[in-house]
N, C-alpha and C positions, 0 to 999 in steps of 0.2 A: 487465690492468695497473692498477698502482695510482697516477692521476696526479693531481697536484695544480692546482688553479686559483686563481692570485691574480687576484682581482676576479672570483671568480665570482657572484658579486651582482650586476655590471654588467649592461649592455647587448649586451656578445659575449660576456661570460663565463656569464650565466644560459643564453645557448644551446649554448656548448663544454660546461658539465655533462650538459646534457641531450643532446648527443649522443655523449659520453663514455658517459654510461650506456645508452641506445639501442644503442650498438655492444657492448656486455657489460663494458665496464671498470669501475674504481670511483673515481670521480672527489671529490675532497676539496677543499672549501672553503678559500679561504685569504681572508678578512674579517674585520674589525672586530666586523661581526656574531655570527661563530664563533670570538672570542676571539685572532686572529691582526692584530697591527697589523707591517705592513711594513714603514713607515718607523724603528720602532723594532727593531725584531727580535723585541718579546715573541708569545711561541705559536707561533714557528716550528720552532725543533726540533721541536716533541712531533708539530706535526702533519705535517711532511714524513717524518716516522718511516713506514720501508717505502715510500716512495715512490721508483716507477721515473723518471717524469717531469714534469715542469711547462712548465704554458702559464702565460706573464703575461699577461694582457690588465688588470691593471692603471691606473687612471687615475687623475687630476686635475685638478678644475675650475680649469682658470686661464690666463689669456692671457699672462701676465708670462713673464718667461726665470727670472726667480730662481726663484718657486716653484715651478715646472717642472723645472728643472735642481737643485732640493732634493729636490724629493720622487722623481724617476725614479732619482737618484745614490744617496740614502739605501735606498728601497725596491730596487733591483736591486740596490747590494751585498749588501744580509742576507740577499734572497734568494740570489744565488748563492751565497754562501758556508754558508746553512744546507744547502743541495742538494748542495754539494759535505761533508760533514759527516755528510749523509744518504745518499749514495752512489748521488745520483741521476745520470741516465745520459744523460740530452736535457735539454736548456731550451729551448724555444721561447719568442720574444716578437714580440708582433705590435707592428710601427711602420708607417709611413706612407707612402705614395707622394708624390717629391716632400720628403721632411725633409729632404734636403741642396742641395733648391736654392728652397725657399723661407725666406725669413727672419722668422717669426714668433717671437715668444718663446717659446712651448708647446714649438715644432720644438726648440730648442734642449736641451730635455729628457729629448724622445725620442733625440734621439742621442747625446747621455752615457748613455742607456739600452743603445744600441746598441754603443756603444764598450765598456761592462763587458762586456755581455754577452760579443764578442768576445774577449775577452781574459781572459776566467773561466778556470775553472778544468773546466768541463763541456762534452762537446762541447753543442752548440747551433745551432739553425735560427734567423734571424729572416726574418719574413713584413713585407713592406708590403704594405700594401693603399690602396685609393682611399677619402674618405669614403663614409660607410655614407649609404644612403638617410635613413634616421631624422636626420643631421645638418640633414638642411635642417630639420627641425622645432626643431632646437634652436636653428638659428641664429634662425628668426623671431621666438623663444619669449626669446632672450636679456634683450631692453630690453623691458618691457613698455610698455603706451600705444596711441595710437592709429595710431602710424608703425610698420612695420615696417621697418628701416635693413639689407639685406643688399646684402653685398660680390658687385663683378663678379667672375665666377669662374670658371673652365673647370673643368670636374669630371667626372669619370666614375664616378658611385654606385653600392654596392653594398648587396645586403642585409645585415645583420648577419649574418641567419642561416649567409647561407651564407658567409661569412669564417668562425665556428665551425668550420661543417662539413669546412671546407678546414684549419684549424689541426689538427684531430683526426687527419685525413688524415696528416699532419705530425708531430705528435709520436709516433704510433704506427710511423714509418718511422724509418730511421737519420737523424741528423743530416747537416745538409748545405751547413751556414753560410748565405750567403744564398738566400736561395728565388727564384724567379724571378715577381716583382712582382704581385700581384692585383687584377683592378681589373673594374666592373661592365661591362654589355653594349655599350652607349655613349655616348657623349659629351654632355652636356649644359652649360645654361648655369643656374647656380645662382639666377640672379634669375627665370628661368622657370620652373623645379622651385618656387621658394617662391611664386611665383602659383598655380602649379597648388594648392598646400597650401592657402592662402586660400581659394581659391575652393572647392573638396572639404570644407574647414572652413562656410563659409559666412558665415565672416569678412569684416566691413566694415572693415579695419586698410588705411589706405594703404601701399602697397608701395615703398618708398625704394631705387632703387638706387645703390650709394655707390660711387664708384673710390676704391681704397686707394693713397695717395700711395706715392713711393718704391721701389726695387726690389723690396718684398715684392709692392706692388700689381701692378708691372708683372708678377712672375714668375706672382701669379694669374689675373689674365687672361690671360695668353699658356699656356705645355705645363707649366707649373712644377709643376701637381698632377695630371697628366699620365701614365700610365707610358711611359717611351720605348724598353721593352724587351717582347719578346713573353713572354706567360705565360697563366696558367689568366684565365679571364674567366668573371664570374657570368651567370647564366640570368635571372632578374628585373627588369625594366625600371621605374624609377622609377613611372610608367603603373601596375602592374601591383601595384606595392608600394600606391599610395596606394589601388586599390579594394580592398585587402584588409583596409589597415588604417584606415582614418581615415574615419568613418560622414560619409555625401555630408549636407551642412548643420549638423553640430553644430557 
């Protein structure tokens, strides 16, 4: 099959190509990089031409609801409607565990994402999953300085990789509207996941942890990023992700 990847330069998407092709497909970029801007629509025909289907794993930095709710509304129109034009046959798009009931501005993005998608014009799967393991590096990584400020958080992480491997799983099967929720082995507390990274870093950064005012905060500390439904669960344990990746003292 001939399926496309928007964002496949990112972080899940560099690994949905790679096991797009691994599996024998022929998996097509969809970046900036390879001439394709989403939010405007240029380079999307030429390149969704002959394309059976699309994963979006698509993203943008930003914590605001406006540019969030800009760029997932702009970028997921053109795509579905280049897809629908191109005679593609699945859309999958991966969103979040927990987008409808925590209130962050980003969330609000993802699910105007999720609402097109819905109501395209192509049948379509959407995938939530739990953050990926790698987020907690981003979150420490956010402010730099000698404080690390991360959020109380209930979370249960998973690998990037294998959220890919699980989307592949997915687009190459019929569509099926909602998927049944993805989330890592188990449970964790994000301010302890980001000690462990310090410390495997060998990082002297004091480690701040912050309660997020408001019902956003409350719904993160409590099940809000949570999945509260039974589904596939990844194999890699936070534990497990950091000896693999992150050299003990650098």
């Amino acid at each position: 099959m001939r399926i496309a990847v928007a964002g496949g330069t990112g972080l899940v998407g560099r690994h949905v190509v790679r096991e797009l092709a691994t599996a024998g497909h022929e998996p097509v970029v969809l970046s900036r990089s390879r001439g394709v801007d989403l939010v405007t629509g240029s380079g999307l025909d030429a390149a969704l031409a002959g394309a059976d289907a699309v994963v979006d794993v698509s993203n943008v930095t930003t914590v605001g609801a406006k540019k969030s709710v800009s760029f997932f509304g702009s970028a997921g129109r053109n795509l579905l409607d280049a897809g629908a034009r191109a005679g593609v046959r699945h859309h999958v798009a991966l969103s979040i565990v927990g987008v409808d009931r925590v209130g962050l501005g980003y969330y609000r993005g993802k699910l105007r994402q999720e609402e097109l998608v819905a109501a395209g014009p192509t049948p379509w799967t959407v995938l939530r999953a739990t953050q990926f393991h790698e987020f907690v590096g981003q979150t420490v990584d956010q402010v730099p300085g000698p404080l690390a400020v991360v959020p109380r958080t209930r979370t249960r992480p998973i690998a990037a990789r294998e959220v890919a491997r699980h989307l592949v799983e997915l687009v190459v099967a019929p569509p099926r509207g909602r998927a049944p929720e993805l989330a890592g082995p188990r449970e964790e507390q994000l301010v302890d996941l980001a000690r462990d990274l310090l410390r495997a870093r060998g990082s002297r950064r004091l480690l701040v942890p912050l309660t997020l005012p408001g019902a956003a905060g409350r719904a993160m500390r409590g099940d809000g990023l949570l999945p509260l439904e039974s589904g596939p669960r990844g194999d890699q344990t936070f534990d497990a992700w950091l000896a693999e990746n992150v050299v003990r003292g650098a």
